[in-house]
C-alpha positions as CSV (number, residue, x, y, z in Angstrom):
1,X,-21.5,34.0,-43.7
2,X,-20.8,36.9,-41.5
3,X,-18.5,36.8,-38.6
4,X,-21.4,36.9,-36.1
5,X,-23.3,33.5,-37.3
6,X,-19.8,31.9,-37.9
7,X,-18.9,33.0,-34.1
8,X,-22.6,31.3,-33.3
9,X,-21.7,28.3,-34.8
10,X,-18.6,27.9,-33.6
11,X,-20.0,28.2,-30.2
12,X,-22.8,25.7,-31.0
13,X,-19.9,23.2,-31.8
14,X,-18.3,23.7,-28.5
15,X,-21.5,23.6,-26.6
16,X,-22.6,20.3,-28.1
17,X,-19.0,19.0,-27.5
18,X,-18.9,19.6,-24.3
19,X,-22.4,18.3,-23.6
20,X,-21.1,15.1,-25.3
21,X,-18.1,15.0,-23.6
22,X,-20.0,15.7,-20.2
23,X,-22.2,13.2,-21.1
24,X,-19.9,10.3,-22.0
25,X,-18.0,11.0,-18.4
26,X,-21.6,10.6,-16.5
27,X,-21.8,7.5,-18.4
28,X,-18.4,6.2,-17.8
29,X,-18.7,7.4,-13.9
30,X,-22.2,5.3,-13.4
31,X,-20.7,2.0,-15.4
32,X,-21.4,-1.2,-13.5
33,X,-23.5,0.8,-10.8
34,X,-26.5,-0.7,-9.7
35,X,-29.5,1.5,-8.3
36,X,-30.3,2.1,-5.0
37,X,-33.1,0.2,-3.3
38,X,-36.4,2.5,-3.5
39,X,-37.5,1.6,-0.2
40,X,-35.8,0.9,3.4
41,X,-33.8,-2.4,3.2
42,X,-34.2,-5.6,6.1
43,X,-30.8,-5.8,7.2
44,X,-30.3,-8.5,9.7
45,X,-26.5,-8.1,11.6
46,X,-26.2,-11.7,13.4
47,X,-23.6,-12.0,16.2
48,X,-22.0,-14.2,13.0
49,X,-22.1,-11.9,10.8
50,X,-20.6,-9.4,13.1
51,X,-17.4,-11.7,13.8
52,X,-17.3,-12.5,10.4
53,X,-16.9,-8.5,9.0
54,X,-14.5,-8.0,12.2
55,X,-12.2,-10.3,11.1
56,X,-12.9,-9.0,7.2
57,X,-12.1,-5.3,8.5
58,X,-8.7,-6.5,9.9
59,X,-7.6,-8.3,6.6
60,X,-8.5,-4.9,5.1
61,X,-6.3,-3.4,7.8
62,X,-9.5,-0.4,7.6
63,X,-8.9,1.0,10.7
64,X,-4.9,1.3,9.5
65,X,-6.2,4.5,7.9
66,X,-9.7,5.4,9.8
67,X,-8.2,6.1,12.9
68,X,-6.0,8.5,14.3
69,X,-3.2,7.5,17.0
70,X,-4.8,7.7,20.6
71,X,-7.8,8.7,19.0
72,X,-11.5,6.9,18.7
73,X,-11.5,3.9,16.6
74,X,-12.6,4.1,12.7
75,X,-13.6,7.7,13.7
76,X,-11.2,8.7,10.7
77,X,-9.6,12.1,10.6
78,X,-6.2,11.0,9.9
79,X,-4.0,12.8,7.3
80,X,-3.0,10.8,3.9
81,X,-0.3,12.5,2.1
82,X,-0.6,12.4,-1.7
83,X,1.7,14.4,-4.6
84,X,-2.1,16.1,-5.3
85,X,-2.5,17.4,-1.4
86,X,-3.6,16.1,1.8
87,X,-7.1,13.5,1.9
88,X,-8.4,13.0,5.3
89,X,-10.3,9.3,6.2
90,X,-13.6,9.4,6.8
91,X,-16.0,8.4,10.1
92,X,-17.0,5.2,9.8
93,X,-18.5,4.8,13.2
94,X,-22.2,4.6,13.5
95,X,-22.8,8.3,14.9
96,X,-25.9,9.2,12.6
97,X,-24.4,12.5,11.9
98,X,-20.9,12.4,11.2
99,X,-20.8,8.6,10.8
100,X,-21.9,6.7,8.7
101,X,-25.6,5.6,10.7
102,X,-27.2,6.6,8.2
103,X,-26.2,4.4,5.4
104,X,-27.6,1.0,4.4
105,X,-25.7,-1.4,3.6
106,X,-26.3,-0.9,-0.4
107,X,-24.7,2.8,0.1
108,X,-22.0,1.2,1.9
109,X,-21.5,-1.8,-1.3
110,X,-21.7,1.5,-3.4
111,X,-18.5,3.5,-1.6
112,X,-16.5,-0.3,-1.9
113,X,-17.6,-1.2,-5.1
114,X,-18.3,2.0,-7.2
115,X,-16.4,4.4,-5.4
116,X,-19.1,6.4,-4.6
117,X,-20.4,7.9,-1.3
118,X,-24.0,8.2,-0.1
119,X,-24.8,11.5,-1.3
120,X,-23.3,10.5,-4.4
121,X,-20.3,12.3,-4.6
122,X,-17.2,10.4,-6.1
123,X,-14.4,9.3,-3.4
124,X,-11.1,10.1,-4.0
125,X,-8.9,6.4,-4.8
126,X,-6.9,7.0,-1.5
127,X,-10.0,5.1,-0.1
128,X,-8.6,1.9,-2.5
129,X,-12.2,1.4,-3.7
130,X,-10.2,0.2,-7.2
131,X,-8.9,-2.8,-5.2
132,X,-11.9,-2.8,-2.9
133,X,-14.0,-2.9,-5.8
134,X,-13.6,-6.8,-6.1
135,X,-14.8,-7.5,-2.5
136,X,-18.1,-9.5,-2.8
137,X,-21.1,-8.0,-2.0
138,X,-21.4,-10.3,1.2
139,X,-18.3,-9.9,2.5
140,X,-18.8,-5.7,2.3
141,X,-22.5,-6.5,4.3
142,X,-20.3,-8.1,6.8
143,X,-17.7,-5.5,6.9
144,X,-20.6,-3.8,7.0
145,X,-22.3,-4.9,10.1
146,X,-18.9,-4.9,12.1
147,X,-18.7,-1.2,11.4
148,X,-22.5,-0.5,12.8
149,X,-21.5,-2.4,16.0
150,X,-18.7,0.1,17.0
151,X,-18.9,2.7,19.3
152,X,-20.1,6.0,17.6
153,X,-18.1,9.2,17.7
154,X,-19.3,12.1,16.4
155,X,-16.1,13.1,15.3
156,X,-16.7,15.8,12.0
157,X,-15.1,15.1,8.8
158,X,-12.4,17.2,7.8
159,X,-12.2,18.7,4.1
160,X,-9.3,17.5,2.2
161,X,-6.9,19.9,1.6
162,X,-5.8,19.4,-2.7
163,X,-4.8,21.5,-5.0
164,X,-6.9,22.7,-8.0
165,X,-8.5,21.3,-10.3
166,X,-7.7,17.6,-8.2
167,X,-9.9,19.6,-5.8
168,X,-12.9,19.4,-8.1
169,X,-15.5,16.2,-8.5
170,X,-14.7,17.1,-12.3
171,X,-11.0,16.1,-12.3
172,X,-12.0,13.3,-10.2
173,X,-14.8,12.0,-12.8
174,X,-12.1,12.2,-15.4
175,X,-9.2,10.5,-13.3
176,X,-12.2,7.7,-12.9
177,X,-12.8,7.2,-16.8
178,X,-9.4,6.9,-17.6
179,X,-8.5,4.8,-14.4
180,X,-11.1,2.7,-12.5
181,X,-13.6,0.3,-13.9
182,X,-16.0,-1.7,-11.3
183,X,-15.3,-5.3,-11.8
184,X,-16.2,-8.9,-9.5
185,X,-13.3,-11.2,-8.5
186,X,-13.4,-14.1,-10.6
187,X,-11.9,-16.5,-9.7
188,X,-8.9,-19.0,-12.2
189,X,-11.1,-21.9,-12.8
190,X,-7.1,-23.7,-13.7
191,X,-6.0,-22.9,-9.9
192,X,-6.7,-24.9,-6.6
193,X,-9.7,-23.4,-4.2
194,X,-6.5,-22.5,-2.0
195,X,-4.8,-20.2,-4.3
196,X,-8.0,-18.3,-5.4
197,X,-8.6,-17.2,-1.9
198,X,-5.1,-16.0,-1.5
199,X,-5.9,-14.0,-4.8
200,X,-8.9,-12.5,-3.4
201,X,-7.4,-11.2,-0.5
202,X,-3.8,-10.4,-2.4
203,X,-5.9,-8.3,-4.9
204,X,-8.8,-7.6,-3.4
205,X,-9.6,-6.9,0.2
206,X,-5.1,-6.9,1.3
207,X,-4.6,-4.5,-1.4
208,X,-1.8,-4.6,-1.9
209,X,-0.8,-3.6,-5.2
210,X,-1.7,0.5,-3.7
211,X,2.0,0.4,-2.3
212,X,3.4,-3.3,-4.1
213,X,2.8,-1.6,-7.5
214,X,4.3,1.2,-9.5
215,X,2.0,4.5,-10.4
216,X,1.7,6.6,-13.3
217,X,1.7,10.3,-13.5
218,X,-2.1,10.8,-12.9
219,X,-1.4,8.7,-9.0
220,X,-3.4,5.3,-10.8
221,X,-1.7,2.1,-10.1
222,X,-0.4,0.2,-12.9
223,X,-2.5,-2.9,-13.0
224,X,-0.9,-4.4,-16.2
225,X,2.7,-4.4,-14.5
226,X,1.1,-6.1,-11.0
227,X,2.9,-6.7,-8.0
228,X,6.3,-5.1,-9.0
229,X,7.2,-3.3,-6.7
230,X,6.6,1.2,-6.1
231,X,7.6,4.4,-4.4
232,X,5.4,5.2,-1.6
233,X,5.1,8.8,-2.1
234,X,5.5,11.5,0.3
235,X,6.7,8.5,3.1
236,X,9.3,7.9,0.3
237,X,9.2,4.3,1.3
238,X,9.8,1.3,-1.8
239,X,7.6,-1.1,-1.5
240,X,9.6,-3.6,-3.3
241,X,8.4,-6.1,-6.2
242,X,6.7,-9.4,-4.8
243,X,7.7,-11.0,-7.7
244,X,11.1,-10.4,-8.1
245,X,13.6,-12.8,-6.3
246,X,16.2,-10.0,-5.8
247,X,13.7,-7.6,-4.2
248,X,11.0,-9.4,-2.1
249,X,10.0,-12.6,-4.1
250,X,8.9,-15.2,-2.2
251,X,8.9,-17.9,-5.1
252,X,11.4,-19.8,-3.5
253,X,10.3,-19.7,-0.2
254,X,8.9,-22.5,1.9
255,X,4.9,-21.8,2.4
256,X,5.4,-21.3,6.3
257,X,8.1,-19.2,6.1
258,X,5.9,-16.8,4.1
259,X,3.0,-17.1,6.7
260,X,5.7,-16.8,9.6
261,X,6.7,-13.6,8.1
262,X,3.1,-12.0,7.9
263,X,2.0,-13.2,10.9
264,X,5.6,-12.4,13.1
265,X,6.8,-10.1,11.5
266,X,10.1,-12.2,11.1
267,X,10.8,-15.4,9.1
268,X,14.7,-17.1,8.7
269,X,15.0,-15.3,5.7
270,X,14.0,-11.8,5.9
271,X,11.7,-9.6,8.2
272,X,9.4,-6.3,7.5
273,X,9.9,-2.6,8.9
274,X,8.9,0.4,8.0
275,X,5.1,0.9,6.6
276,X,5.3,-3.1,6.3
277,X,5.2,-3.6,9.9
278,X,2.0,-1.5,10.5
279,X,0.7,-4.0,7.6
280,X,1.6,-6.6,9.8
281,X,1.5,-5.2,13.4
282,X,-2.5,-3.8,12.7
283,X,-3.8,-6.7,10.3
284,X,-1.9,-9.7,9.1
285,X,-0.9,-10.9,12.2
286,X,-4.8,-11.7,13.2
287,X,-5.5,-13.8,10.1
288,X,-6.0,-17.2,10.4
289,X,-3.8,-19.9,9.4
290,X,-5.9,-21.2,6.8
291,X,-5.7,-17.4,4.8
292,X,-1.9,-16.9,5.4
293,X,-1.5,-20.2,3.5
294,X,-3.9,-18.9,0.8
295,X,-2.1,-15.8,0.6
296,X,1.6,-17.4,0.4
297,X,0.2,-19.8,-2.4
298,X,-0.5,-17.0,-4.3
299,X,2.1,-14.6,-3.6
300,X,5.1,-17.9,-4.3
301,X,3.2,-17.9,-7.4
302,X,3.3,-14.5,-9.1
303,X,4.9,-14.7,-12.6
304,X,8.7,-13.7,-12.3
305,X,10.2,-10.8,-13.7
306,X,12.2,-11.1,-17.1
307,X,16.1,-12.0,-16.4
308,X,19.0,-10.9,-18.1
309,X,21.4,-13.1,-19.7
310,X,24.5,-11.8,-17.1
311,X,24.1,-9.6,-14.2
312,X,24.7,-6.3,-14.6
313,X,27.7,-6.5,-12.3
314,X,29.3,-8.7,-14.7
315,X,29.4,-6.3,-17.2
316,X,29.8,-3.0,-15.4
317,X,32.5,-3.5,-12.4
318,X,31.2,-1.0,-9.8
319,X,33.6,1.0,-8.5
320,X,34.4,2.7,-5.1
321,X,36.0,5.4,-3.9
322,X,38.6,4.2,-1.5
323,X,37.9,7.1,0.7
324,X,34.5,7.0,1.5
325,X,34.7,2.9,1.5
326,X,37.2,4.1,4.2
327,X,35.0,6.7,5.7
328,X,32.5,4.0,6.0
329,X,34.0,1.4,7.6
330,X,34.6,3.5,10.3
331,X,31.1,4.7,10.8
332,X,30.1,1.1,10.9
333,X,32.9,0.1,13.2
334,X,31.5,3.1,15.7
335,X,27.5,2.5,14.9
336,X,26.7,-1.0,13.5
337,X,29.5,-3.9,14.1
338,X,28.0,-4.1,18.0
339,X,25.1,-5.8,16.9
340,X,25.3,-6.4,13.2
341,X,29.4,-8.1,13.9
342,X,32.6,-7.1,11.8
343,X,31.7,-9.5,8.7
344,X,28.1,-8.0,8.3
345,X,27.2,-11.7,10.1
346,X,24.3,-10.7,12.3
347,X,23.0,-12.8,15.3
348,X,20.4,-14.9,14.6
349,X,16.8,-14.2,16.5
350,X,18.1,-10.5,17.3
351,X,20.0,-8.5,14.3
352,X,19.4,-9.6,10.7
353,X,22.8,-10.2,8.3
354,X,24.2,-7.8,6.3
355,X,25.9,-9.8,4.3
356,X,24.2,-11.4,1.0
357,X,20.8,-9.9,2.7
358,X,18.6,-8.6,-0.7
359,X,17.3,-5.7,1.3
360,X,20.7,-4.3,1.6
361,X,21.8,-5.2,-2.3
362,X,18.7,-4.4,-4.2
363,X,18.9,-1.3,-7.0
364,X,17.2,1.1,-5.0
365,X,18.5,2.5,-1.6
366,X,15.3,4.1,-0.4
367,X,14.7,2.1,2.2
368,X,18.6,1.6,3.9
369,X,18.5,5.1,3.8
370,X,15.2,5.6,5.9
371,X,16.2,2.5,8.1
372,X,19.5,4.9,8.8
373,X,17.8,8.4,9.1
374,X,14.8,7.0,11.5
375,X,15.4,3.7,13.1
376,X,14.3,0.0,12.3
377,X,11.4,-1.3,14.0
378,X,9.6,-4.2,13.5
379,X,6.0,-4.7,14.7
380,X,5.0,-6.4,17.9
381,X,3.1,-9.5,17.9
382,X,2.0,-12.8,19.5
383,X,4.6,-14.9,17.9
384,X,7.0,-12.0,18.6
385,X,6.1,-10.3,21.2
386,X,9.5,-8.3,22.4
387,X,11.1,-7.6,18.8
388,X,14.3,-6.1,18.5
389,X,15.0,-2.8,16.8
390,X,17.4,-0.6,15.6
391,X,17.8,3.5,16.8
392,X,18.2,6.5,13.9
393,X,20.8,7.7,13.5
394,X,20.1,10.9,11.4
395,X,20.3,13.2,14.3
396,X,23.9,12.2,14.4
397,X,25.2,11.2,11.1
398,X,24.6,14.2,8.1
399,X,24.4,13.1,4.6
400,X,27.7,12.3,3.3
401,X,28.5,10.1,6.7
402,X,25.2,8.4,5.4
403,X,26.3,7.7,1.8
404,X,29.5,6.6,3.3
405,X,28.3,3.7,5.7
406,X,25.9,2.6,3.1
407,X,28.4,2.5,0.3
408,X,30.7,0.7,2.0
409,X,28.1,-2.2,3.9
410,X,26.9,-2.5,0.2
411,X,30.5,-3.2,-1.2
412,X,31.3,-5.1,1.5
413,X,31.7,-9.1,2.5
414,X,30.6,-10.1,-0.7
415,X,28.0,-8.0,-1.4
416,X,28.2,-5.7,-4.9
417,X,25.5,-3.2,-5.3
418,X,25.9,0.4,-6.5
419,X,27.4,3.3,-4.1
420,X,24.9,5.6,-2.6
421,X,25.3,9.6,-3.2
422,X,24.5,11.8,-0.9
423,X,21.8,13.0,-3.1
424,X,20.2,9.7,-2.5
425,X,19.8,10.4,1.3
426,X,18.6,13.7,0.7
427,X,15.3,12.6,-0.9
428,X,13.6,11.4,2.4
């Protein structure tokens, strides 16, 4: 066979690969899609109906991420950080143009469901269409119908700004094979009414595994490993595990001291800051009674994570360097014992305790260290309506004063977690 054929068929081969491989990604991308209505749907928005996607829209927290601060609302156009580049939300204001006016409410089930806009291009998963994707199709018409009563904006969409390839509708329609697959909430047939709904909104619609759960190298969330905790990135925020006692585990808890939490902000035996308290400040805090309880059934019963036989403290004594313990408690003697008092005590209904508090003793320092360099706020809301926060500090204390105060308040009054290095308040 000369070199010419055997080039020929050699590139035969590749085509017909590639048209296979093309082919099975189409495939994979359309899975569990339904088609589009061939004619102009009947869509009736009730007053109802309305009120009903309202209230769905804030359990989503949607306009968290569609609108911009000061800016129009759900006319999108504010940044999302991601390791691959910067996504911009979309308009999801009526404006025919810009908007989203022209969509029935199948092309809007389509971008919750499938992931997939009206002109059928795929949608990048900062839009959480792979948690979204187990809303019911009545709860999106709702949603749905809320979003066609708001004021329009024509406000343009801004083009994302990625790197290549994630740029490309191609990497996206592989990131999709290997990572998202449509699928309904169904719901445990051996669990009470009252749970199920708490795992519909946990899962589904709350979402909450895109920051509760940990991410692989492609950006997907690990499903199999659930609620167990992840690194926001870029923020650089921990989301700690819901199912772990020592991180944010509410197993243990009494129901209405989990619904107190999302709905105040505060509870006796913890409170939320940081990216938490938007959670809470934007959406939480306007769910009903009835939900809250769903959800804290559901959370109190997440499967716990594996224990050791001993703590690692037990067979590992940590140790401290005398002079930055020193360092420390002279920082906090300056900065912190004012409110916080000299045992790491607190004052109840103001400062939280130090002292035996998980958030200050769990592995990762992450958060202690953010809490340090910006501030500790948490949200405003009905049931606490003038909250208490705490100023940064890391315009005046540099990295090593940092480590130093955290080292020591985490070695301190009983508590016995790891030092923290100044390399550890450098990654911000």
């Amino acid at each position: 066979m000369s070199l010419l054929r055997r080039t020929g068929w050699v590139a035969l081969v590749l085509i017909v690969l590639l048209a296979l491989v093309s082919g099975v990604l189409v495939a994979m991308n359309l899975r569990g899609e339904d088609a589009l209505p061939g004619q102009a749907e009947s869509f009736n928005a009730t007053p109802q109906l309305v009120e009903r996607g309202r209230y769905l829209a804030l359990a989503g927290n949607c306009a968290g991420c569609h609108t911009t601060r000061g800016g129009r609302p759900y006319a999108g156009g504010l940044p999302i950080e991601t390791p691959f580049g910067t996504i911009y939300s979309s308009n999801l204001t009526p404006d025919a143009q810009t908007g989203i006016g022209s969509w029935s409410s199948a092309h809007f089930w389509r971008a919750m469901h499938n992931g997939r806009s009206k002109d059928g291009r795929l949608l990048y998963p900062a839009f959480p269409y792979p948690n979204f994707t187990k809303v019911t199709r009545e709860d999106s018409d709702a949603i749905y119908a809320y979003l066609r009563s708001v004021a329009p904006a024509s406000e343009q969409n801004r083009e994302h700004r990625l790197r290549f390839p994630y740029d490309t509708q191609a990497a996206l329609a592989v990131w999709r094979a290997l990572s998202f697959k449509p699928e309904a909430f169904v719901a445990n047939a051996g669990k009470p009414a009252e749970w199920n709904r708490g795992a519909y909104l946990v899962d589904g619609l709350g979402h909450c595994i895109a920051c509760h759960g940990s991410r692989n190298s492609l950006g997907a969330t690990e499903t199999s490993r659930g609620l167990s905790g992840g690194l926001i990135a870029v923020e650089n925020w921990y989301a700690p595990s819901l199912a772990d006692p020592h991180e944010a585990g509410v197993a243990d808890w009494p129901s209405a001291d989990v619904v107190a939490l999302l709905k105040t902000g505060v509870a006796p035996r913890g409170s939320v800051m940081g990216p938490m308290a938007d959670v809470v400040f934007r959406s939480t805090q306007y769910l009903s009674d009835a939900d809250l309880t769903a959800m804290a059934s559901y959370l109190k019963d997440l499967p716990d994570v594996p224990k050791s036989e001993e703590p690692a403290s037990a067979k590992t004594p940590i140790r401290r360097d005398a002079g930055t313990m020193a360092r420390g408690a002279k920082i906090y003697d300056q900065r912190c014992a004012y409110c916080h008092g000299d045992q790491g005590q607190g004052a109840i209904g103001a400062y939280p305790p130090l002292a035996g508090n998980r958030a200050v003793n769990m592995a990762r320092s992450t958060n202690l260290v953010q809490v340090i360099a910006h501030g500790g706020f948490l949200p405003t809301t009905a049931g606490n309506p003038r909250p208490y926060g705490m100023p940064p500090f890391g315009q005046t204390l540099d990295a090593a004063e940092v480590a130093a105060v955290l080292t020591y308040i985490r070695g301190s009054w009983g508590n016995d977690s790891a030092p923290v290095t100044q390399l550890d308040t450098m990654r911000r």
